[in-house]
C-alpha positions as a Markdown table, in Angstrom:
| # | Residue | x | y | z |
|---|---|---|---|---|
| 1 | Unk | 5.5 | -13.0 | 5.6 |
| 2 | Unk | 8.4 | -10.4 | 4.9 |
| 3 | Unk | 12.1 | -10.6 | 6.1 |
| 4 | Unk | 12.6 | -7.1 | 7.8 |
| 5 | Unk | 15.8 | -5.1 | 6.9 |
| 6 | Unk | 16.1 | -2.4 | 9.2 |
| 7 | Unk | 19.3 | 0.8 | 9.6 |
| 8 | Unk | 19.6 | 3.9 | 11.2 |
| 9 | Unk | 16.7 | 6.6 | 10.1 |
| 10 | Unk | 18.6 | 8.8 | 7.8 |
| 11 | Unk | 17.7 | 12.1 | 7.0 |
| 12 | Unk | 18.3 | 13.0 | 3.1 |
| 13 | Unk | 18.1 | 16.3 | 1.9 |
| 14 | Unk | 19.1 | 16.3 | -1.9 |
| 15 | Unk | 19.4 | 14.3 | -4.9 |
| 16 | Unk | 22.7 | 13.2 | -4.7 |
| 17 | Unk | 22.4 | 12.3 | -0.8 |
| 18 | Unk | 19.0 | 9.9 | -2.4 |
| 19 | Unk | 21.1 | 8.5 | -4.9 |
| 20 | Unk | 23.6 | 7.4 | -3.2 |
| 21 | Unk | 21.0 | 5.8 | -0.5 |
| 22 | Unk | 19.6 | 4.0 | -3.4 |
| 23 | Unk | 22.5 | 2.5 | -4.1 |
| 24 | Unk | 23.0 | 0.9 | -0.9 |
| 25 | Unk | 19.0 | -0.3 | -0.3 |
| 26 | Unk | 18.9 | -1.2 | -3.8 |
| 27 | Unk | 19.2 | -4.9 | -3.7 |
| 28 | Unk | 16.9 | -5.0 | -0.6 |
| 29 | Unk | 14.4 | -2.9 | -2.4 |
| 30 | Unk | 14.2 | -5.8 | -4.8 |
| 31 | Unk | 14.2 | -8.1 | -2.8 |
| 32 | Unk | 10.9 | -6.7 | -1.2 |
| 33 | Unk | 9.5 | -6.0 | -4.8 |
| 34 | Unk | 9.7 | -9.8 | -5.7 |
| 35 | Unk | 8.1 | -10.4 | -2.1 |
| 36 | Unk | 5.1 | -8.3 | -3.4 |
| 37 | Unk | 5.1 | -10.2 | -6.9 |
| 38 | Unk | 5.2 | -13.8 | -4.9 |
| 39 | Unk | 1.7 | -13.2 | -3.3 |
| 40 | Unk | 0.0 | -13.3 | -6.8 |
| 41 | Unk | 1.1 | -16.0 | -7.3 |
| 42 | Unk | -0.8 | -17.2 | -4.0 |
| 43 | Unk | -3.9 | -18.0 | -3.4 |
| 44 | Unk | -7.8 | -15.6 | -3.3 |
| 45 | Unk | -7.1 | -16.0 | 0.3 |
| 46 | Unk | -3.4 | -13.9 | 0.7 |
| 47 | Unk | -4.5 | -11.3 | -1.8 |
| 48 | Unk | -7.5 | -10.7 | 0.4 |
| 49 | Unk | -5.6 | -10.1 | 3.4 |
| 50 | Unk | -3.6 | -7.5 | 1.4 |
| 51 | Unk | -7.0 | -5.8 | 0.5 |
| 52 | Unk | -7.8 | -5.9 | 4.2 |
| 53 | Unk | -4.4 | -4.6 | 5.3 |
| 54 | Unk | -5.0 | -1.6 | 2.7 |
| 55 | Unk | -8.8 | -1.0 | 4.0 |
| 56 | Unk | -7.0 | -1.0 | 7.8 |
| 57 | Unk | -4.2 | 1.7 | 7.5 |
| 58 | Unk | -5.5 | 5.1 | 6.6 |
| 59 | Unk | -4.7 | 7.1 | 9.4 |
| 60 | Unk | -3.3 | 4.4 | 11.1 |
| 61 | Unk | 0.1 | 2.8 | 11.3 |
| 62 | Unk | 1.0 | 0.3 | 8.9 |
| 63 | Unk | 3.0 | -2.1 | 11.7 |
| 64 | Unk | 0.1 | -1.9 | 13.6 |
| 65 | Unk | -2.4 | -2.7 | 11.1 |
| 66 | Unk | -0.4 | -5.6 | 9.7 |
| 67 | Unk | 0.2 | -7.2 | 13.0 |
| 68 | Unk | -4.2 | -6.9 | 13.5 |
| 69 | Unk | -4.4 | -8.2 | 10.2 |
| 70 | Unk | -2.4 | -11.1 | 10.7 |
| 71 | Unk | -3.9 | -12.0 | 14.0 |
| 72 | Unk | -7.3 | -11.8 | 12.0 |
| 73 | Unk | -5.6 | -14.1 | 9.5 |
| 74 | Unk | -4.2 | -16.2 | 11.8 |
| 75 | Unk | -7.7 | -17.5 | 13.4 |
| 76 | Unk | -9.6 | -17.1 | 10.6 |
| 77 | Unk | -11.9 | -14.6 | 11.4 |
| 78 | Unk | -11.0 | -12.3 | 8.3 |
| 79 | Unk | -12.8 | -15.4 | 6.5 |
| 80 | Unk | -15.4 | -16.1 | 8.0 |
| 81 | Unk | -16.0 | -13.5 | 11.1 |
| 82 | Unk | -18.7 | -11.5 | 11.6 |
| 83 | Unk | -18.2 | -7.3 | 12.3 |
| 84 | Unk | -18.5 | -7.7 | 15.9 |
| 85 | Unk | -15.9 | -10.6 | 15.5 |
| 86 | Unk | -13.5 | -8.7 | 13.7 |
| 87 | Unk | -13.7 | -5.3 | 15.6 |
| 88 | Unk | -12.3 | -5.7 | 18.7 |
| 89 | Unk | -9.0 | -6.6 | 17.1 |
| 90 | Unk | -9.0 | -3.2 | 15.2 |
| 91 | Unk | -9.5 | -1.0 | 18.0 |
| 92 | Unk | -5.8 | -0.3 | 17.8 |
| 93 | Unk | -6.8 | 1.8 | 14.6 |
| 94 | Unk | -8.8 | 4.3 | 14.1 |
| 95 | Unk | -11.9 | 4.3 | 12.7 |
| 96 | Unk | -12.2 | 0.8 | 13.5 |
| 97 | Unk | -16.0 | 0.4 | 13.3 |
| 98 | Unk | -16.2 | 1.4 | 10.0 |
| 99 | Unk | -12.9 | -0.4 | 8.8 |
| 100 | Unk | -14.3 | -3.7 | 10.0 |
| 101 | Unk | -17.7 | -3.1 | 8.3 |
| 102 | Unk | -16.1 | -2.5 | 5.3 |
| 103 | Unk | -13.8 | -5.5 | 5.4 |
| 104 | Unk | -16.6 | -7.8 | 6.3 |
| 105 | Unk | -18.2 | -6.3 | 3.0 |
| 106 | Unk | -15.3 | -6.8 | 0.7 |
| 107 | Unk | -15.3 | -10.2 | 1.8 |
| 108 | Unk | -18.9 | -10.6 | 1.0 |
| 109 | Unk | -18.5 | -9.0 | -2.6 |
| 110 | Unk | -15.7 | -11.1 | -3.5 |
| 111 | Unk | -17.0 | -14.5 | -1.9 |
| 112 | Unk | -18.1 | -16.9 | -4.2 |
| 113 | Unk | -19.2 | -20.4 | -2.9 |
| 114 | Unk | -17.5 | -19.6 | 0.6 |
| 115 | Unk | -14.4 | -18.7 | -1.3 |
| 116 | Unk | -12.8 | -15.7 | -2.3 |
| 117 | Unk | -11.9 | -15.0 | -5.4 |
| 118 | Unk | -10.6 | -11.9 | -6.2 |
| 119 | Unk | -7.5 | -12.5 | -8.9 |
| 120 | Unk | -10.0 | -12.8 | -11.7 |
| 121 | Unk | -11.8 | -9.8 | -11.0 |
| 122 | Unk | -8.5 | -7.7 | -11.3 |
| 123 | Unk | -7.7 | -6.6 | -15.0 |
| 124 | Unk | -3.6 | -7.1 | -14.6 |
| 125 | Unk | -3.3 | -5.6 | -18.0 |
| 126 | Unk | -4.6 | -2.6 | -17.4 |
| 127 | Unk | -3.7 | -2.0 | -13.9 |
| 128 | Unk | -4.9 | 2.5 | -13.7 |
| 129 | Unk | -8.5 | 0.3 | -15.1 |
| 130 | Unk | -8.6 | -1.9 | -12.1 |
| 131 | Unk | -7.5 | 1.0 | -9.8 |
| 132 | Unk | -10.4 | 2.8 | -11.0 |
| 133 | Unk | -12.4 | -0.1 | -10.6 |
| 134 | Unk | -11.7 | -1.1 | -6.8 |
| 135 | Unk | -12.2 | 2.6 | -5.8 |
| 136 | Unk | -15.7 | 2.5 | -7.1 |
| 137 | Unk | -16.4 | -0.8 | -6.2 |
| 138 | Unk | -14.7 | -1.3 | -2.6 |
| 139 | Unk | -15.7 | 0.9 | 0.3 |
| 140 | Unk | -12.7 | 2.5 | 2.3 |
| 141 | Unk | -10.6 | 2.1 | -0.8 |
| 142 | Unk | -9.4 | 5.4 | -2.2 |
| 143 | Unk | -6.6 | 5.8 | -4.6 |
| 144 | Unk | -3.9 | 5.8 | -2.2 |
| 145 | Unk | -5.1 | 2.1 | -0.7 |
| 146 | Unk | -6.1 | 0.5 | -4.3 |
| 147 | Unk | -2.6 | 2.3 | -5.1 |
| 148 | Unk | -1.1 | 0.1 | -2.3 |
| 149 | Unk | -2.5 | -2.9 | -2.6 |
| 150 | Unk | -2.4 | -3.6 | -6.0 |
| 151 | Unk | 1.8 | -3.0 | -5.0 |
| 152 | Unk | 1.6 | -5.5 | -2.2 |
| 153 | Unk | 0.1 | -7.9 | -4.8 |
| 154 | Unk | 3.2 | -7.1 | -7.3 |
| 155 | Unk | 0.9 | -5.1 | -9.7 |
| 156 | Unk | 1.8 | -1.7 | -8.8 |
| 157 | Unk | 4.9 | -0.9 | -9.6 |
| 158 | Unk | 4.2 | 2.2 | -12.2 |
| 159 | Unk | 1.3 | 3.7 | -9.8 |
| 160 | Unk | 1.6 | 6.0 | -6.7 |
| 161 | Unk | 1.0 | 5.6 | -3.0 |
| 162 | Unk | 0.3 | 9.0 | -2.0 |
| 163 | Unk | 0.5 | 8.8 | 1.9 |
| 164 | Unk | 2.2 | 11.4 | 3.8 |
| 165 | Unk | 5.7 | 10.4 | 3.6 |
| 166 | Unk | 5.6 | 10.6 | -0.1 |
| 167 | Unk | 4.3 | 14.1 | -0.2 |
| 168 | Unk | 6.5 | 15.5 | 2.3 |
| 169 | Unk | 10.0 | 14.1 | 0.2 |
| 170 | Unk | 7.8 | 15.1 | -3.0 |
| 171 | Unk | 7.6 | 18.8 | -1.7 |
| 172 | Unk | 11.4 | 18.6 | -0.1 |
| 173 | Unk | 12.8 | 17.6 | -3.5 |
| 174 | Unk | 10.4 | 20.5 | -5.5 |
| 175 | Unk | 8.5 | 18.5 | -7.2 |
| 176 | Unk | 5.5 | 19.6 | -5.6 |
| 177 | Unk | 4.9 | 23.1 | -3.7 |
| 178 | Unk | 2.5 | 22.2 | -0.7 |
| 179 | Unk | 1.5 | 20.0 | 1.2 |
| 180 | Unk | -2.7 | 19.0 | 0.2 |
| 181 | Unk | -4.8 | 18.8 | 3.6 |
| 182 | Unk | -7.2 | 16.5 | 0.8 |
| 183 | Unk | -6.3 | 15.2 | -2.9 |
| 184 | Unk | -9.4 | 14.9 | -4.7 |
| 185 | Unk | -8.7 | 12.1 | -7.9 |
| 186 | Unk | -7.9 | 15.1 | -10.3 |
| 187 | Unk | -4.9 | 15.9 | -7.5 |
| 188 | Unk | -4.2 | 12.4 | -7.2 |
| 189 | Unk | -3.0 | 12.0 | -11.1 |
| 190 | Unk | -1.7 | 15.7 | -11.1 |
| 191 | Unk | 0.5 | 14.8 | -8.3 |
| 192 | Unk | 1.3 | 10.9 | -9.6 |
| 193 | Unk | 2.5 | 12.6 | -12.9 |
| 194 | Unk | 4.7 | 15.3 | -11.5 |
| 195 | Unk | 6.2 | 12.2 | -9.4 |
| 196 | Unk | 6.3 | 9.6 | -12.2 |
| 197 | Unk | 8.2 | 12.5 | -14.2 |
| 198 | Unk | 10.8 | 13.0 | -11.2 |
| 199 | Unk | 11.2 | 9.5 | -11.1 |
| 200 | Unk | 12.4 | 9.3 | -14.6 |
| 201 | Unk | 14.5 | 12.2 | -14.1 |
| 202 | Unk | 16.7 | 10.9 | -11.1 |
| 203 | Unk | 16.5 | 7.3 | -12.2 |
| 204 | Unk | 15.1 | 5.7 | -9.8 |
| 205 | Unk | 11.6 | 3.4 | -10.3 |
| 206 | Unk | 8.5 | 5.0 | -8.3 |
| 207 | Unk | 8.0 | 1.7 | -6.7 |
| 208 | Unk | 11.9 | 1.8 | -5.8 |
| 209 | Unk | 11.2 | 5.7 | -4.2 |
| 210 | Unk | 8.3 | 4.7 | -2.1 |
| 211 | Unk | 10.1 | 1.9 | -0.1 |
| 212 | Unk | 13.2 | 3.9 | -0.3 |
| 213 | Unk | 11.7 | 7.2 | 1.2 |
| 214 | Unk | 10.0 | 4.8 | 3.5 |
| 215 | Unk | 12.9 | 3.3 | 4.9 |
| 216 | Unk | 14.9 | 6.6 | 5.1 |
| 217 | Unk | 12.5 | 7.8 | 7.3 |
| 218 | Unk | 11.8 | 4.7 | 9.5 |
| 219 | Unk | 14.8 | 2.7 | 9.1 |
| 220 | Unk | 12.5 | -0.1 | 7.4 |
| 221 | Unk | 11.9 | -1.2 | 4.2 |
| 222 | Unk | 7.9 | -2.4 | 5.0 |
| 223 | Unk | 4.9 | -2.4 | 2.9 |
């Protein structure tokens, strides 16, 4: 689905050092941004799998979880499988007994005549809404995965993905002074702030800084 651009990890340690990396990945950032916005303008079915890719990776690695999801894709069985169906495909991931439930129900709650429509249920005008609205209404979405996948879908560009690698260039670059073992929601927007607020400082778009730390630190620019 995405053309891979890979380099040597790098290992950045100040604002200048970032700059100048964005510079380079720039116009493959981009690139991968209008990727995102292309699957909105696909069908119930592609912005499902996004969901289901989102519901698969906490704790998990993203390559991993998009290689099960696209099997899962691939022979149908994200569309029409059955929890014992699904589950032996996520076994690479934790918590895959649970994860599968929960896609299996997100399925159910956005099927409607054996399809699934889900673009009309998202608010694109208010997107921090709709965030609100899939964490409360989709189990094993948090803020961090409704963050995500409304930025796979091209919707997310002025929200955060608060995953590790965020937080750890986030507390190397001061904007934040530890490390949370949890983020409870009131965290969450504490933390988005303080990084929406650097990101206006140095420059460089949030969604730009999350593929950009991202492919610093695993010579990828992914999802």
């Amino acid at each position: 689905m995405y053309k891979e651009v890979s380099h040597e990890k790098l290992e950045i340690n100040n604002e200048r050092q970032l700059k100048e990396f964005y510079n380079l990945k720039r116009k493959d950032i981009l690139e991968r941004l209008r990727d995102f916005k292309n699957v909105w303008n696909q069908d119930g079915n592609k912005i499902f799998v996004e969901l289901c890719f989102c519901i698969s990776t906490p704790q998990s690695k993203a390559e991993v979880c998009n290689e099960i999801i696209g099997q899962l894709e691939r022979n149908r069985l994200l569309f029409k499988g059955e929890v014992n169906k699904i589950m032996p495909y996520l076994k690479k991931a934790r918590f895959y007994k649970k994860k599968s439930r929960n896609i299996v129900e997100a399925r159910k709650f956005f099927q409607d005549n054996s399809k699934i429509k889900l673009k009309g249920r998202l608010d694109i005008h208010n997107i921090k809404a709709t965030r609100e609205w899939l964490v409360g209404n989709i189990k094993g979405i948090g803020y961090k995965e409704a963050s995500h996948f409304l930025r796979n879908i091209g919707l997310g560009e002025n929200i955060a993905i608060l995953d590790i690698h965020i937080l750890r260039n986030l507390k190397k670059f001061g904007v934040i002074s530890d490390i949370p073992k949890s983020i409870s929601k009131k965290m969450y927007l504490d933390i988005e702030n303080k990084f929406e607020k650097f990101s206006d400082r140095i420059k460089i778009p949030m969604a730009h800084l999350d593929l950009l730390f991202w492919s610093a630190a695993t010579g990828k620019i992914f999802k």
